[in-house]
DRENPA-3360 file (N, C-alpha, C; in nm, 2 decimals, always signed):
BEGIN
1 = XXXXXXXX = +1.54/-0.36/-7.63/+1.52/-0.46/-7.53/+1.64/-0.46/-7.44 ~ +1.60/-0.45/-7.30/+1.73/-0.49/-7.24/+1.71/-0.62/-7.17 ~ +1.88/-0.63/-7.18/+1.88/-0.77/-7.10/+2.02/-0.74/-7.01 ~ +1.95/-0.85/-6.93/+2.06/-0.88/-6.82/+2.16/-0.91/-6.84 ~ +2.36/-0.85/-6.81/+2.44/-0.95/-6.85/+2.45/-1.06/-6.79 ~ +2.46/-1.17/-6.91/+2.53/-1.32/-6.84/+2.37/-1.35/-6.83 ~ +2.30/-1.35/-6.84/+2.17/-1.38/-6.78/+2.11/-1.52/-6.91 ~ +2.14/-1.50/-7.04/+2.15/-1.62/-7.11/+2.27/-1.69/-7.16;
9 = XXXXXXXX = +2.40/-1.69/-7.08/+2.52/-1.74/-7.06/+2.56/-1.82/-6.99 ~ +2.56/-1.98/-7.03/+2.63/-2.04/-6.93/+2.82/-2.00/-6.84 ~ +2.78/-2.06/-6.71/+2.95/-2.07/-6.69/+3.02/-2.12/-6.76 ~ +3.19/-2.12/-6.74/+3.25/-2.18/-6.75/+3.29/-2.38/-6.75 ~ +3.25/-2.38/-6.62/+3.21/-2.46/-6.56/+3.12/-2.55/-6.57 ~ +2.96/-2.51/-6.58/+2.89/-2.57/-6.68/+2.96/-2.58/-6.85 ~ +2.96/-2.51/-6.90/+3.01/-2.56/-7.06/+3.08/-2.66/-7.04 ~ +3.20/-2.67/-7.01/+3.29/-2.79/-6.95/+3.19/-2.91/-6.92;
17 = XXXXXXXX = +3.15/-2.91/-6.85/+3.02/-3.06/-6.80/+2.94/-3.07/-6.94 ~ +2.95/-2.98/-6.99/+2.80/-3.05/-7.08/+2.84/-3.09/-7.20 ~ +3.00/-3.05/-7.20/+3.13/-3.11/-7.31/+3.17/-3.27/-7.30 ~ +3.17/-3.23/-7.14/+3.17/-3.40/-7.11/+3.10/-3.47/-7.13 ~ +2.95/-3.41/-7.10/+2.85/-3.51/-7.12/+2.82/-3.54/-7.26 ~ +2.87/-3.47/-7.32/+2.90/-3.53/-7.49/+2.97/-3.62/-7.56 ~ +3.03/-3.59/-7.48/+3.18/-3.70/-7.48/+3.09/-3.83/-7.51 ~ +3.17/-3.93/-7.62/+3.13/-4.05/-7.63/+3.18/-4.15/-7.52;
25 = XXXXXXXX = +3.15/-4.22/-7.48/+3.17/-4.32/-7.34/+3.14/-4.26/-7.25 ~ +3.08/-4.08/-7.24/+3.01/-4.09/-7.08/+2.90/-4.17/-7.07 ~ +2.92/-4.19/-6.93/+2.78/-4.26/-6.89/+2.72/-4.19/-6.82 ~ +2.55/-4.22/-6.83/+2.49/-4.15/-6.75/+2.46/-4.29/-6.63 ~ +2.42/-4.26/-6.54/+2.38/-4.39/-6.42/+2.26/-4.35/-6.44 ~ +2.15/-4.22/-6.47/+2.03/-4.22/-6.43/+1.99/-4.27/-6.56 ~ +2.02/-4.27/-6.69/+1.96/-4.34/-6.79/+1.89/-4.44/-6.78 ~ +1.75/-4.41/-6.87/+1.69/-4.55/-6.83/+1.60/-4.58/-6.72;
33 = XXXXXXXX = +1.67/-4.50/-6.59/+1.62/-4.56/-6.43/+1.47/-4.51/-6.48 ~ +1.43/-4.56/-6.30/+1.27/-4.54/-6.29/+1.27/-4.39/-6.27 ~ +1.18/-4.35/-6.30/+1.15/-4.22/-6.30/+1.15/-4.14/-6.14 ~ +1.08/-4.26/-6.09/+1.03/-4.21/-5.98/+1.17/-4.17/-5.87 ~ +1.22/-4.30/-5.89/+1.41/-4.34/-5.82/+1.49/-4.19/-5.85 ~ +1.46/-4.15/-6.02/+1.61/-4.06/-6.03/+1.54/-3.94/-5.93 ~ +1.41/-3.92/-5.93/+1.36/-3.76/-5.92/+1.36/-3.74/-5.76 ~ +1.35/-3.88/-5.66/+1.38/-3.90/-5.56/+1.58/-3.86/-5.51;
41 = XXXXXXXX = +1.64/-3.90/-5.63/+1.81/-3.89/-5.60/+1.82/-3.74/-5.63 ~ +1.74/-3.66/-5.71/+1.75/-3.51/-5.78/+1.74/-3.45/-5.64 ~ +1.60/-3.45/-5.58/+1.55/-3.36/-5.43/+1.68/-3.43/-5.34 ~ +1.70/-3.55/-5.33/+1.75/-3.55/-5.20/+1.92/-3.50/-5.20 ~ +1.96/-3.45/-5.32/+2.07/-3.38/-5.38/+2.05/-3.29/-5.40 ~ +1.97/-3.20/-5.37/+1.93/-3.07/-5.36/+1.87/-3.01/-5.26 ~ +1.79/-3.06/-5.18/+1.67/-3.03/-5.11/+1.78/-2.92/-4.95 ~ +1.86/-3.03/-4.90/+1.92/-2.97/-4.81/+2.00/-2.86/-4.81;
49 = XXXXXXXX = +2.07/-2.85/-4.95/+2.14/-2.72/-4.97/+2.07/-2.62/-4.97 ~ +1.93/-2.62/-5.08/+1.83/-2.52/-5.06/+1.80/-2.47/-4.91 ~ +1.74/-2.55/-4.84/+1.71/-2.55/-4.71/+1.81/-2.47/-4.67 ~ +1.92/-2.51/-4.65/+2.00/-2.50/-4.57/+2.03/-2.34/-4.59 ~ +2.02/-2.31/-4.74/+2.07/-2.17/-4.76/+1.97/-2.02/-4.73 ~ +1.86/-2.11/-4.71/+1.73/-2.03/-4.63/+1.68/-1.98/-4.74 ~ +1.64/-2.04/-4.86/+1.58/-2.02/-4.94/+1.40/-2.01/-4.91 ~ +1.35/-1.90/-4.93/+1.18/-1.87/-4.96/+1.13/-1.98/-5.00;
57 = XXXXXXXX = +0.98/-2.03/-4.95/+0.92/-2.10/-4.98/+0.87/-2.10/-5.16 ~ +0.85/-2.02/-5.20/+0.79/-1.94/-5.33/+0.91/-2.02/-5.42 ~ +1.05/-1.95/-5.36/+1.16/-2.02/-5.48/+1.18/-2.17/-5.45 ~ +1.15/-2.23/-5.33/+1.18/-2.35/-5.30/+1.08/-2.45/-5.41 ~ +0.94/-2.41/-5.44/+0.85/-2.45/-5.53/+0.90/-2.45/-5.64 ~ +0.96/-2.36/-5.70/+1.06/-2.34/-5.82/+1.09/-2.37/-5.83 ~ +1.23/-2.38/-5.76/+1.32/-2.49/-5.75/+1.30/-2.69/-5.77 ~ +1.20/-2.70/-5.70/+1.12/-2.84/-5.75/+1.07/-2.85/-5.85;
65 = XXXXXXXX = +1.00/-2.74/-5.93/+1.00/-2.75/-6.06/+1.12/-2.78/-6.15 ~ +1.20/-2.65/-6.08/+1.31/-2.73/-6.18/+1.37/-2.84/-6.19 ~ +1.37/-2.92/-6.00/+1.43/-3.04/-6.01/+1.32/-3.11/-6.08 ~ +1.27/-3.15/-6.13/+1.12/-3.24/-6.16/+1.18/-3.23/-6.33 ~ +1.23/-3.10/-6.42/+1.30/-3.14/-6.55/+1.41/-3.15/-6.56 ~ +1.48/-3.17/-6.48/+1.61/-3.15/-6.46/+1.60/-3.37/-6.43 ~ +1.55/-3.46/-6.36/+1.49/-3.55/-6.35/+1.48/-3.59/-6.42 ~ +1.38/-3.57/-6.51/+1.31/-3.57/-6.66/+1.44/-3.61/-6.77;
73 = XXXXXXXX = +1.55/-3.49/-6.76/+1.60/-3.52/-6.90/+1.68/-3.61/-6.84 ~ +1.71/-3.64/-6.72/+1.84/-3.74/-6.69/+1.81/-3.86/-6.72 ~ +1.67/-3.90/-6.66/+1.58/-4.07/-6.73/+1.59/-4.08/-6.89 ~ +1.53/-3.97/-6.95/+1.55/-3.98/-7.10/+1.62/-3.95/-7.18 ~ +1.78/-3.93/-7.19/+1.85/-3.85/-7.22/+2.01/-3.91/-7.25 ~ +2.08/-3.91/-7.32/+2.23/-3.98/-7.27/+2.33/-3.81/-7.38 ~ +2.47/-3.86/-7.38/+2.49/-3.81/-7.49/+2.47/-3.63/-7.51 ~ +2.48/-3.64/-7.68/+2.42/-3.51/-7.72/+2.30/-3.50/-7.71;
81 = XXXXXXXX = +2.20/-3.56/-7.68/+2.05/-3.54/-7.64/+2.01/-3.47/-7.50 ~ +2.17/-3.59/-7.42/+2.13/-3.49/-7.28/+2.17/-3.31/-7.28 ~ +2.30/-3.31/-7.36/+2.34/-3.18/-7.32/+2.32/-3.11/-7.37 ~ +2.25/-3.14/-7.50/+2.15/-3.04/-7.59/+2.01/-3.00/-7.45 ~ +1.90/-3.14/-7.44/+1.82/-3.08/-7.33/+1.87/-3.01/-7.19 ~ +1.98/-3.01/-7.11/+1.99/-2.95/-6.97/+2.10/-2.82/-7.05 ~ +2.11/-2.77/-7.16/+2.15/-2.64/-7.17/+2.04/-2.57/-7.21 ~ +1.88/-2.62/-7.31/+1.79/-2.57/-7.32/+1.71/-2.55/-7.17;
89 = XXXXXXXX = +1.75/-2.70/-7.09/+1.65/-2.66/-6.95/+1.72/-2.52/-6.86 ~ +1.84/-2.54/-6.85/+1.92/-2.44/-6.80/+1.89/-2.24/-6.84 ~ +1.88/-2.25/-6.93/+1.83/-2.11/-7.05/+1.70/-2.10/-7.01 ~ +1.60/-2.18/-7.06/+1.46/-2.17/-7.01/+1.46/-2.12/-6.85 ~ +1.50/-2.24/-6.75/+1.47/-2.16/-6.63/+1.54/-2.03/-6.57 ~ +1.65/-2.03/-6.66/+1.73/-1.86/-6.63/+1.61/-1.72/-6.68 ~ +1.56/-1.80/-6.80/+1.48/-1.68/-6.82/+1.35/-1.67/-6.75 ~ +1.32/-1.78/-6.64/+1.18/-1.80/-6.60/+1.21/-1.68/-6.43;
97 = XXXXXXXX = +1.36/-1.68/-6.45/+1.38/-1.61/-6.31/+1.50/-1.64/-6.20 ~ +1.48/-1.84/-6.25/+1.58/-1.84/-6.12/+1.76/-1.79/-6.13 ~ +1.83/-1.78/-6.02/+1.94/-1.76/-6.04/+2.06/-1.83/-6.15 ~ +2.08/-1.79/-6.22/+2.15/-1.85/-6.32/+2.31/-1.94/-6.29 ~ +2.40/-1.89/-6.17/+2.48/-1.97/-6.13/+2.43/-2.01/-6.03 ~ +2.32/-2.05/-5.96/+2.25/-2.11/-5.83/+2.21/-2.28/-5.87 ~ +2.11/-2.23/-6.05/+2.07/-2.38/-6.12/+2.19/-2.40/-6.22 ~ +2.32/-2.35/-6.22/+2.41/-2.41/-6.26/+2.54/-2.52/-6.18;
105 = XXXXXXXX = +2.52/-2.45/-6.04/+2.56/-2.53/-5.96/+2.47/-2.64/-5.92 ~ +2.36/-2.64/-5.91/+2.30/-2.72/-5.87/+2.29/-2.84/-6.02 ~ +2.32/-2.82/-6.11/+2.30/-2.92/-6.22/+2.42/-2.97/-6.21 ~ +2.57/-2.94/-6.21/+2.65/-2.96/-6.17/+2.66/-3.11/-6.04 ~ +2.61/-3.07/-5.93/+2.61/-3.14/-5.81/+2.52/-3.26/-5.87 ~ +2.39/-3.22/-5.95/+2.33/-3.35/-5.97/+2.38/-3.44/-6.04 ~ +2.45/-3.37/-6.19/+2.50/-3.45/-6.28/+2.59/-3.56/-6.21 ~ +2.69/-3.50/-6.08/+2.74/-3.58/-6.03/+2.73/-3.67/-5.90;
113 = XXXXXXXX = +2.66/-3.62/-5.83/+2.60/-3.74/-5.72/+2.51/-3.84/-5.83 ~ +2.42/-3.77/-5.90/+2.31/-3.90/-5.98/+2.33/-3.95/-6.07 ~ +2.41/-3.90/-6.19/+2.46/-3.94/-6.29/+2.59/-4.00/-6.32 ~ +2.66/-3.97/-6.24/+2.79/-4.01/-6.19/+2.87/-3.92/-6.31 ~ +2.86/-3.83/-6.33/+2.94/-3.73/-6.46/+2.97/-3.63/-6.38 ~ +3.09/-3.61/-6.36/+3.17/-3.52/-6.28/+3.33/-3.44/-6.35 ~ +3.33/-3.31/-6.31/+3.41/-3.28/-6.40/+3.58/-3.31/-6.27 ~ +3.54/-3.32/-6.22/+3.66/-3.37/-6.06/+3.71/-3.46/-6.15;
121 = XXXXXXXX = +3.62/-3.55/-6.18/+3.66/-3.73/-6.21/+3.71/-3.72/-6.33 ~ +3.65/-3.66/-6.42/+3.74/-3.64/-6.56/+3.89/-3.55/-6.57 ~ +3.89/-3.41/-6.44/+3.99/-3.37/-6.48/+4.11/-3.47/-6.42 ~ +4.11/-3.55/-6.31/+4.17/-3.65/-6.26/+4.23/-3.70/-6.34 ~ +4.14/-3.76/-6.45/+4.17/-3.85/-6.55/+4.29/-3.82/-6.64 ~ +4.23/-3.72/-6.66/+4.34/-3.60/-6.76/+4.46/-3.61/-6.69 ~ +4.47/-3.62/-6.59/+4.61/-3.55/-6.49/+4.67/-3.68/-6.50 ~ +4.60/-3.78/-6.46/+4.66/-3.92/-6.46/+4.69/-3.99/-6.61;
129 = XXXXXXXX = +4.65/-3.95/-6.70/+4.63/-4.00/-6.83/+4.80/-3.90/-6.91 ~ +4.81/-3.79/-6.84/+4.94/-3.69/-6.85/+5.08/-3.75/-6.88 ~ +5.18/-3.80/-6.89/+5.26/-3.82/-6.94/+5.38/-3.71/-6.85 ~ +5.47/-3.78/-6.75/+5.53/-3.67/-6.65/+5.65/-3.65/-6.68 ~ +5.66/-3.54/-6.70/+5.80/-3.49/-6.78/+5.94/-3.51/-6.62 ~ +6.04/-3.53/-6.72/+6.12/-3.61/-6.67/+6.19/-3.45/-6.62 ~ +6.24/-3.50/-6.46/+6.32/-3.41/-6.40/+6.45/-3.33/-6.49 ~ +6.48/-3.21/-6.45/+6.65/-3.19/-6.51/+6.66/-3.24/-6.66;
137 = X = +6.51/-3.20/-6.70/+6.62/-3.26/-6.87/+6.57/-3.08/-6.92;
% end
Protein backbone atom coordinates (compact mmCIF):
# COMPACT_ATOMS: atom_id res chain seq x y z
CA UNK A 1 0.00 0.00 0.00
CA UNK A 2 1.32 3.34 -0.55
CA UNK A 3 0.87 6.25 1.29
CA UNK A 4 1.53 9.70 1.31
CA UNK A 5 4.27 11.14 3.59
CA UNK A 6 3.03 13.12 6.51
CA UNK A 7 -0.36 12.54 5.17
CA UNK A 8 -1.54 10.75 8.63
CA UNK A 9 0.78 13.11 10.72
CA UNK A 10 0.01 15.87 12.60
CA UNK A 11 2.21 19.14 12.86
CA UNK A 12 4.11 20.27 15.16
CA UNK A 13 2.09 22.89 15.99
CA UNK A 14 -1.06 21.16 16.11
CA UNK A 15 0.37 18.41 18.71
CA UNK A 16 1.36 21.38 20.80
CA UNK A 17 -2.54 22.68 20.82
CA UNK A 18 -3.97 19.57 21.43
CA UNK A 19 -1.40 19.15 24.54
CA UNK A 20 -2.81 22.21 25.64
CA UNK A 21 -6.09 21.34 25.13
CA UNK A 22 -5.46 18.58 27.60
CA UNK A 23 -4.02 20.39 29.92
CA UNK A 24 -6.19 20.49 33.15
CA UNK A 25 -7.59 24.17 33.56
CA UNK A 26 -7.96 24.72 29.80
CA UNK A 27 -11.06 26.17 29.03
CA UNK A 28 -12.98 25.71 26.31
CA UNK A 29 -15.56 29.02 25.73
CA UNK A 30 -17.45 26.95 23.13
CA UNK A 31 -18.32 24.19 25.71
CA UNK A 32 -21.72 23.73 26.34
CA UNK A 33 -22.72 26.80 23.93
CA UNK A 34 -25.67 26.56 21.51
CA UNK A 35 -24.89 24.63 18.79
CA UNK A 36 -26.14 26.77 16.39
CA UNK A 37 -23.89 30.13 18.00
CA UNK A 38 -20.49 27.89 17.96
CA UNK A 39 -21.02 26.65 14.24
CA UNK A 40 -22.00 30.25 13.24
CA UNK A 41 -18.31 31.53 15.23
CA UNK A 42 -16.53 28.26 13.20
CA UNK A 43 -17.71 29.67 9.37
CA UNK A 44 -17.39 33.11 10.25
CA UNK A 45 -13.63 32.16 11.30
CA UNK A 46 -13.02 30.46 8.45
CA UNK A 47 -15.24 31.39 5.63
CA UNK A 48 -13.20 34.60 4.57
CA UNK A 49 -9.78 33.02 4.59
CA UNK A 50 -11.21 30.27 2.35
CA UNK A 51 -12.68 32.83 0.17
CA UNK A 52 -10.14 34.82 0.15
CA UNK A 53 -7.56 32.10 -0.86
CA UNK A 54 -9.75 31.36 -3.99
CA UNK A 55 -10.63 28.17 -2.92
CA UNK A 56 -13.08 25.85 -5.49
CA UNK A 57 -16.45 25.69 -4.85
CA UNK A 58 -16.36 21.59 -4.60
CA UNK A 59 -13.61 22.10 -1.66
CA UNK A 60 -15.44 25.06 -0.14
CA UNK A 61 -18.51 22.42 0.47
CA UNK A 62 -15.79 20.32 2.16
CA UNK A 63 -14.58 22.52 3.96
CA UNK A 64 -18.08 23.20 5.62
CA UNK A 65 -18.26 19.82 6.21
CA UNK A 66 -15.59 19.93 8.03
CA UNK A 67 -16.38 23.11 9.83
CA UNK A 68 -19.93 21.54 10.75
CA UNK A 69 -17.50 18.58 12.99
CA UNK A 70 -15.08 20.56 13.85
CA UNK A 71 -18.39 22.67 15.66
CA UNK A 72 -19.61 19.54 16.78
CA UNK A 73 -16.69 18.45 18.93
CA UNK A 74 -16.17 22.03 20.33
CA UNK A 75 -20.06 22.11 21.86
CA UNK A 76 -19.50 18.56 23.16
CA UNK A 77 -16.13 18.20 24.06
CA UNK A 78 -13.67 19.72 26.84
CA UNK A 79 -10.34 18.18 27.97
CA UNK A 80 -9.07 14.81 26.79
CA UNK A 81 -12.39 14.15 25.00
CA UNK A 82 -11.76 17.21 22.99
CA UNK A 83 -8.31 16.32 21.80
CA UNK A 84 -8.86 12.86 21.56
CA UNK A 85 -12.09 13.83 19.04
CA UNK A 86 -10.35 16.94 16.82
CA UNK A 87 -7.03 14.63 16.30
CA UNK A 88 -9.57 11.72 15.16
CA UNK A 89 -11.55 14.58 13.17
CA UNK A 90 -8.27 15.89 11.86
CA UNK A 91 -6.98 12.14 10.51
CA UNK A 92 -10.37 11.34 9.19
CA UNK A 93 -10.61 14.46 7.03
CA UNK A 94 -6.79 14.13 5.94
CA UNK A 95 -7.72 10.88 4.77
CA UNK A 96 -11.11 12.04 3.08
CA UNK A 97 -8.70 14.40 0.97
CA UNK A 98 -8.46 17.66 2.32
CA UNK A 99 -5.08 19.37 2.81
CA UNK A 100 -3.65 18.26 5.89
CA UNK A 101 -1.71 21.59 7.02
CA UNK A 102 -4.67 23.75 5.45
CA UNK A 103 -7.33 21.86 8.27
CA UNK A 104 -4.55 22.05 10.66
CA UNK A 105 -4.26 25.67 10.47
CA UNK A 106 -7.62 26.22 10.27
CA UNK A 107 -8.32 24.21 13.68
CA UNK A 108 -5.67 26.11 15.09
CA UNK A 109 -7.32 29.66 14.19
CA UNK A 110 -10.67 28.22 15.50
CA UNK A 111 -9.48 26.73 18.65
CA UNK A 112 -8.48 30.17 19.13
CA UNK A 113 -10.85 32.88 18.03
CA UNK A 114 -13.83 30.31 19.45
CA UNK A 115 -12.53 28.50 22.07
CA UNK A 116 -10.24 30.93 23.39
CA UNK A 117 -7.20 28.05 23.51
CA UNK A 118 -4.33 29.44 21.86
CA UNK A 119 -0.92 28.45 21.79
CA UNK A 120 0.36 32.54 21.59
CA UNK A 121 -1.42 32.84 24.99
CA UNK A 122 0.03 29.92 26.66
CA UNK A 123 3.48 30.35 25.23
CA UNK A 124 3.29 34.00 26.81
CA UNK A 125 2.40 32.51 29.84
CA UNK A 126 5.40 30.35 29.95
CA UNK A 127 7.65 33.34 29.16
CA UNK A 128 6.09 35.36 31.85
CA UNK A 129 5.71 32.50 34.38
CA UNK A 130 10.01 32.21 33.55
CA UNK A 131 12.04 33.21 36.27
CA UNK A 132 14.78 36.05 34.70
CA UNK A 133 18.20 35.29 35.22
CA UNK A 134 20.05 37.85 36.70
CA UNK A 135 22.57 39.97 34.61
CA UNK A 136 26.58 39.37 35.04
CA UNK A 137 26.33 36.64 37.44
Amino acid sequence: MHKTPNRDRLNPDTCRLLALVKKPGTVNRAYQSEPEVTRAQVHAAVDGMVRAAGVDLVSRNEMGWFEDDLARALVSGRGLALAFELNGLLLRWQSLGLEANTIQLITRIVLDQVAGISLEAEDGAAAAAAPESAPGV
